[in-house]
C-alpha positions as CSV (number, residue, x, y, z in Angstrom):
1,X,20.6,107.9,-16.7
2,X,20.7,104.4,-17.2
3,X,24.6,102.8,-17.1
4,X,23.3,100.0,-19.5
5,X,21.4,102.9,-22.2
6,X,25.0,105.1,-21.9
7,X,27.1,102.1,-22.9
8,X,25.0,101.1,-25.9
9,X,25.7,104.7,-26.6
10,X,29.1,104.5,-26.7
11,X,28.9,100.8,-28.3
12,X,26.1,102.5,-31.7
13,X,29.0,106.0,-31.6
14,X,31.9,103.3,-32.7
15,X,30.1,101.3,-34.5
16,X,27.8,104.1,-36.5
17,X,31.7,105.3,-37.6
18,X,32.9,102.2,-39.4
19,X,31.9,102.7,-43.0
20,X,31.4,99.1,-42.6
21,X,28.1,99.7,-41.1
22,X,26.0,99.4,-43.7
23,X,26.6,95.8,-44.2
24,X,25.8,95.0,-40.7
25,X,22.5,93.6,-39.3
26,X,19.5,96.2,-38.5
27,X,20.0,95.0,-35.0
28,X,23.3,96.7,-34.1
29,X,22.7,99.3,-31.2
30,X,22.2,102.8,-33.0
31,X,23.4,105.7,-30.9
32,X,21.6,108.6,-29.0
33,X,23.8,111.4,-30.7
34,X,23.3,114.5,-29.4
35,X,22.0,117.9,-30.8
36,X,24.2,119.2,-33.9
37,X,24.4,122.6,-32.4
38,X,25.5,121.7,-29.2
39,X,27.5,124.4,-27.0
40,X,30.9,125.4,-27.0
41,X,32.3,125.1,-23.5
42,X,32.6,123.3,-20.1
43,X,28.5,122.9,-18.7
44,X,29.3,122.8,-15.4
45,X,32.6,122.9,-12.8
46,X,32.6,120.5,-9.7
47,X,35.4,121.2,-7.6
48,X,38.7,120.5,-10.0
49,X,36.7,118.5,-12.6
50,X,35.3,120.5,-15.5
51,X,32.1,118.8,-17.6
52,X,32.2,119.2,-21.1
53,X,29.2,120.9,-22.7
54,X,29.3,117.7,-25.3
55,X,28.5,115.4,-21.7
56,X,25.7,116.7,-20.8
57,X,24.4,116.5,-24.1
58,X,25.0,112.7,-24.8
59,X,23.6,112.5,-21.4
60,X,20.3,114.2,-22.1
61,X,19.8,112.6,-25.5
62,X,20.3,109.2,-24.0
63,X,17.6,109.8,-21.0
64,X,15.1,111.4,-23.4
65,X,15.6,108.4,-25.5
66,X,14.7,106.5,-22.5
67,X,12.2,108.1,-20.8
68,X,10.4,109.5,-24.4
69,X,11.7,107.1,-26.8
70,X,10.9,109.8,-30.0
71,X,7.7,111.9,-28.0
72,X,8.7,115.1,-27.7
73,X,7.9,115.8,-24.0
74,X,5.6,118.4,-22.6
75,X,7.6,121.7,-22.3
76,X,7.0,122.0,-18.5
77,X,8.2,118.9,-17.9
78,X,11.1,119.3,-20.2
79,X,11.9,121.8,-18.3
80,X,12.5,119.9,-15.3
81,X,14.1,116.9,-17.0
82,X,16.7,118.4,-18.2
83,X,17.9,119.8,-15.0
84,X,17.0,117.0,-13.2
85,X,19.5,115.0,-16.1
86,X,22.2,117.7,-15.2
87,X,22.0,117.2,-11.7
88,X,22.4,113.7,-12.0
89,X,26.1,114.3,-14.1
90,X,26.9,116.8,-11.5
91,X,26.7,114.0,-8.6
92,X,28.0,111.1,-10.6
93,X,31.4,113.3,-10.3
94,X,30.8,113.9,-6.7
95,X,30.3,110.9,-5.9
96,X,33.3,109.2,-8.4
97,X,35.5,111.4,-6.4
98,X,34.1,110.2,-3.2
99,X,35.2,106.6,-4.4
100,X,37.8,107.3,-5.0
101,X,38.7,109.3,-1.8
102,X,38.1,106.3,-0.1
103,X,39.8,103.9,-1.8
104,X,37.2,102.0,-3.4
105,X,38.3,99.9,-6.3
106,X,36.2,98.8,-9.2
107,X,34.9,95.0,-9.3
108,X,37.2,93.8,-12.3
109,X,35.4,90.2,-12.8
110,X,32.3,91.8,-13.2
111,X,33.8,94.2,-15.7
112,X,35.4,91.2,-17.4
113,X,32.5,89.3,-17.3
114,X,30.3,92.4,-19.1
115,X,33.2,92.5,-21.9
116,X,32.5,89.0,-22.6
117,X,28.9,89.3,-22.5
118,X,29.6,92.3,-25.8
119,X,32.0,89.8,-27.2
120,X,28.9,87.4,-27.1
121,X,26.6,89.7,-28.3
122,X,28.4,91.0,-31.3
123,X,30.6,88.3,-32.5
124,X,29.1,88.0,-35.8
125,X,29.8,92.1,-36.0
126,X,32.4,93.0,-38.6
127,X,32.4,96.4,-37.3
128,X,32.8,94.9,-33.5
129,X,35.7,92.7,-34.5
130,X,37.7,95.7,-36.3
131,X,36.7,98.2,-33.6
132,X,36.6,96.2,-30.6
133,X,39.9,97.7,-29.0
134,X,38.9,101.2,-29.7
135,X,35.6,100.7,-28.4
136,X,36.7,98.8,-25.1
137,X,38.9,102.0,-24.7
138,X,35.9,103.9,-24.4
139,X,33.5,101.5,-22.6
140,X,35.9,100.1,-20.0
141,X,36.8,103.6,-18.2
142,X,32.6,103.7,-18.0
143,X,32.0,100.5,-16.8
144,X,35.0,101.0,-14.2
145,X,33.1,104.0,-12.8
146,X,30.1,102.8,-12.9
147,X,31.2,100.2,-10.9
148,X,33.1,102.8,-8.3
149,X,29.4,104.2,-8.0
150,X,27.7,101.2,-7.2
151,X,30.1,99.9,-4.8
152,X,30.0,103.0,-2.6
153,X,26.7,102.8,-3.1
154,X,26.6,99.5,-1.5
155,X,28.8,100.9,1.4
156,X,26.8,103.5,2.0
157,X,23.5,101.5,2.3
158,X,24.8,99.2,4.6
159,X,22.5,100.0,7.6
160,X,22.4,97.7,11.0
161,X,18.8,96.2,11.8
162,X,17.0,98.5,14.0
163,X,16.2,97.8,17.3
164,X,13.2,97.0,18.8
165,X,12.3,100.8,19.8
166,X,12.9,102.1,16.3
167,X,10.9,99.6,14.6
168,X,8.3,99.9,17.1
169,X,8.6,103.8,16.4
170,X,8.5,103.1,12.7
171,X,5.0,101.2,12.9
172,X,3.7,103.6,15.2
173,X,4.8,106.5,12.4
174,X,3.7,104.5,9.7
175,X,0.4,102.1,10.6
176,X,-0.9,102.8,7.6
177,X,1.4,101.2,5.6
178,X,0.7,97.8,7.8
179,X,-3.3,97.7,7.1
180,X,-4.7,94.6,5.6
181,X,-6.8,95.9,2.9
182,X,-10.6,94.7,2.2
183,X,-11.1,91.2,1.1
184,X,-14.3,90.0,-0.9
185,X,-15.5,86.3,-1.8
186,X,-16.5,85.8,-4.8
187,X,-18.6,83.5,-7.5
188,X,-18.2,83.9,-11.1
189,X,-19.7,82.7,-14.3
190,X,-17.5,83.9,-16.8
191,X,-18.9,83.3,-20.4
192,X,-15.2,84.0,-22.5
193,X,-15.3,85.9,-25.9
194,X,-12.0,86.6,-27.9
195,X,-11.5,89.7,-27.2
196,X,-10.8,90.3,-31.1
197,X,-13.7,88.8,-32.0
198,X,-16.7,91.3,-33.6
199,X,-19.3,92.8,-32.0
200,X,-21.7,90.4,-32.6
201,X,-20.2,87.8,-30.5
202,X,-20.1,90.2,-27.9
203,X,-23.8,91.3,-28.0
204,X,-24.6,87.5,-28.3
205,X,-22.5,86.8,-25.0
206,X,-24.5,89.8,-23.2
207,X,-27.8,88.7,-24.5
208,X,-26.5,84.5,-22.7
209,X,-25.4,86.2,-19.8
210,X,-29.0,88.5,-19.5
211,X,-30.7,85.5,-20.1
212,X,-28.7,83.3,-17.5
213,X,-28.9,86.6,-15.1
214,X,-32.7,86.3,-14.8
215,X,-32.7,82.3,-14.4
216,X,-30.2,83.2,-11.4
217,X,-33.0,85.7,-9.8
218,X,-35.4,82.9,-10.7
219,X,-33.8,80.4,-8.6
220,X,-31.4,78.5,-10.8
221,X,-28.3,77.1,-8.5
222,X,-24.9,79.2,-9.5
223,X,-23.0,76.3,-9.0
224,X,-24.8,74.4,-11.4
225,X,-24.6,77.1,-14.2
226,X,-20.8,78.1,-13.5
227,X,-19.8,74.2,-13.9
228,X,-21.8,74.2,-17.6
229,X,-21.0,77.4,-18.8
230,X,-18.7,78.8,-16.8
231,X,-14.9,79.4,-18.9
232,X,-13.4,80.7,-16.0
233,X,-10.8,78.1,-14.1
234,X,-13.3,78.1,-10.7
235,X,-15.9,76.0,-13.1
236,X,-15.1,73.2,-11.5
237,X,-15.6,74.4,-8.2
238,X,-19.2,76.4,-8.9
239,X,-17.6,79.3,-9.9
240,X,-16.3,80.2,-6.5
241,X,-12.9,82.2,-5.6
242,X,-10.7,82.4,-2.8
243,X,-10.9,85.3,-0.7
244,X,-9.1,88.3,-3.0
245,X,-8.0,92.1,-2.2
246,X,-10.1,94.5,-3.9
247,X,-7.9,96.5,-6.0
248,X,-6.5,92.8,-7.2
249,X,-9.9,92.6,-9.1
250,X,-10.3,94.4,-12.9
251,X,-11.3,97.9,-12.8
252,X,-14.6,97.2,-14.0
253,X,-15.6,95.0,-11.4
254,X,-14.9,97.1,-8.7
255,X,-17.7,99.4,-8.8
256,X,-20.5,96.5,-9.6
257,X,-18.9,94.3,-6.4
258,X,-19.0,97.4,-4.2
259,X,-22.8,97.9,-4.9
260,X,-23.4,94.0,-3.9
261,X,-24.2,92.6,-0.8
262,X,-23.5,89.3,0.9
263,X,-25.3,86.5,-1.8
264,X,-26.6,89.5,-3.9
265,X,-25.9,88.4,-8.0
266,X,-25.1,91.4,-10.4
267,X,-25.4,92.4,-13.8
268,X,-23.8,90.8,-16.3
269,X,-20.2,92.8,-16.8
270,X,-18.1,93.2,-20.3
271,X,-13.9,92.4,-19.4
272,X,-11.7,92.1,-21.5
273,X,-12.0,88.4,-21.1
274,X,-15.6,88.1,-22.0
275,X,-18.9,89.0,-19.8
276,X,-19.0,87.5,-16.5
277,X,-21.5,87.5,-13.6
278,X,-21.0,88.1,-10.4
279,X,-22.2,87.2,-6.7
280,X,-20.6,87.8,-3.5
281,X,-20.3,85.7,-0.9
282,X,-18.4,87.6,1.8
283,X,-17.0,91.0,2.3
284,X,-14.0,91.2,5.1
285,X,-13.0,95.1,6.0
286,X,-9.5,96.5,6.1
287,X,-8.2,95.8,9.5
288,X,-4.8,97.2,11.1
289,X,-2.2,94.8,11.7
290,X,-0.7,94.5,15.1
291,X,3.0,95.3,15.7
292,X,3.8,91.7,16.3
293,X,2.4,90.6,13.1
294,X,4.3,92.8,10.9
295,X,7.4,93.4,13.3
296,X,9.9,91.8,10.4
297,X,8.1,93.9,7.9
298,X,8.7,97.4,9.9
299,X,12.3,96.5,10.6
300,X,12.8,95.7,6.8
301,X,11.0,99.0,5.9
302,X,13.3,101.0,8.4
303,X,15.9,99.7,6.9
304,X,15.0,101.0,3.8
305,X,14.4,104.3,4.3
306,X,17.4,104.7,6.7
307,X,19.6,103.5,4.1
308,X,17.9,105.9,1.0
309,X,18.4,109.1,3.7
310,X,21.9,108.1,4.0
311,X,22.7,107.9,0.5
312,X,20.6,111.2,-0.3
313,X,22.5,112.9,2.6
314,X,25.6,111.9,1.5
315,X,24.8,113.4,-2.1
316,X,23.3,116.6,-0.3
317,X,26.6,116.7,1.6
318,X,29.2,116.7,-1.0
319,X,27.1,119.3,-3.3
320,X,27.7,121.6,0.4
321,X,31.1,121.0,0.2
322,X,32.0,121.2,-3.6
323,X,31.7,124.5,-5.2
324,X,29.6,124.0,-8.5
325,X,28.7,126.6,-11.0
326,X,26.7,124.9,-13.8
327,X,25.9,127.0,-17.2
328,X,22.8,127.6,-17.2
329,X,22.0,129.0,-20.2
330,X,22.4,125.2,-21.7
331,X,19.1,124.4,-20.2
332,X,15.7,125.7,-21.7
333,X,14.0,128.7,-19.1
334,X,11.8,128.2,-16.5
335,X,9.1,129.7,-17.1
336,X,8.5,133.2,-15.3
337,X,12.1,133.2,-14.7
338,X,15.5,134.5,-16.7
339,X,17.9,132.3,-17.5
340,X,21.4,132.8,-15.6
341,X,24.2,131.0,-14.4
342,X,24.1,130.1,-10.8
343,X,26.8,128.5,-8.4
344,X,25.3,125.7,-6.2
């Protein structure tokens, strides 16, 4: 659940409550409220600290909001979401607790700054000037935490460069990862065509470009033709490219340039950009790249995995040693299975 998405949550539940609201711009923050009908009762205990049924439904309405905007979401994957949403609540008290435990404080000039940054945002709000202290109240404590979370996050992540051996292990694990994918050289005469423009324009670009196509099998210099008709920005230089990856090229190209060979000319090609024509000039295969070339690369990587392990193993740890019992009956049934609660 996003931190930014949850504030604006809290920002459009105090401001939707001022009967002032109506007179306010249409582009105050409206809140992710959550289902009328929402359950009585805590929806899950961690430890000491009991989670309002209420939470998790703010939470859930404000990640469906983000994830679906107003699509309602195939059932199977709803399903899922919405324990995947109450796992997330679960952890962030974990992992406030955590924190805290270690004395982690929160970073109050970046909290400061943030409250300035709603004071600029909504200083033409009536309802933000007569609520402001109520809704700091309520934003604060969430931007406090927040902060808590990302700082041990931070600590956690911290991970030493690896030495030599592991990030030679690393490559040796992971070459794939460190292949230089096929290049291809490339000419192009683009003819351009607005892509709103009817279909007539575009069946009289096709008909140029057949008509070019055949002078090009007839002889006529590429060069020549790309620097007069040419709207593509390699006119000038004959219509030729710099050596490219493959999959940077547009989806349609890629089956017409994998046909070609070296000098070959192909059909003319519809983009989005207009029809273009095609020849290729050179075609360099995937290649592996030594250790030495890509040594910083593979330490980098390391370093990034080692450092998501730690934080997931630290999440995994504190779910051991926490007893949790979540109500279950909040979510919707996996399919094929009954819906109970369960301790975890």
């Amino acid at each position: 659940m996003s931190a930014r998405l949850r504030l604006l949550w809290l920002i459009g539940a105090v401001l939707v409550s001022s009967p002032l609201l109506a007179a306010e711009p249409a582009a105050a923050p409206r809140p992710t409220t959550p289902p009328a009908a929402a359950p009585a009762g805590p929806f899950a205990t961690v430890g000491d600290t009991v989670v309002p049924a209420v939470d998790y439904q703010r939470a859930l309405a404000v990640a469906m909001r983000k994830k679906y905007y107003h699509a309602k979401p195939p059932e199977a994957e709803y399903e899922k979401f919405q324990r995947e949403v109450g796992d997330e609540l679960v952890n962030r008290v974990l992992l406030l607790a955590e924190a805290r435990r270690r004395g982690i404080q929160p970073d109050a000039e970046r909290i400061q700054a943030t409250v300035a940054g709603y004071d600029a945002q909504y200083k033409g709000s009536a309802n933000w000037t007569a609520n402001r202290e109520k809704m700091l109240a309520s934003v604060v404590p969430q931007l406090e935490k927040d902060s808590l979370i990302e700082r041990l996050e931070k600590l956690v992540r911290q991970v030493p460069e690896p030495s030599e051996t592991a990030t030679r292990a690393y490559y040796e694990e992971h070459k794939d990862l460190f292949i230089e994918p096929e290049q291809v050289k490339l000419a192009v005469i683009l003819l351009k065509v607005d892509p709103s423009s009817t279909q007539a324009v575009w069946n009289g670009a096709m008909a140029e470009a057949r008509t070019m196509h055949k002078r090009l099998l007839a002889g006529a210099d590429f060069a020549d033709l790309a620097k007069l008709h040419s709207g593509d920005r390699t006119a000038t230089r004959g219509g030729e490219m710099d050596y490219t990856h493959r999959g940077m090229l547009p989806v349609a190209v890629h089956g017409v340039v994998d046909k070609l060979q070296p000098r070959q000319i192909s059909e003319p090609v519809q983009l989005l950009e207009g029809v273009v024509i095609l020849r290729l000039d050179d075609r360099r295969a995937a290649t592996q790249r030594s250790f030495e070339q890509v040594k910083s690369r593979a330490a980098d990587l390391w370093q990034r995995q080692e450092a998501d392990a730690r934080w997931k193993r630290l999440i995994a740890d504190l779910r051991q040693a926490t007893p949790i019992r979540v109500d279950e009956s909040q979510y919707v049934p996996l399919r094929g299975t009954t819906d109970r609660p369960r301790a975890g």
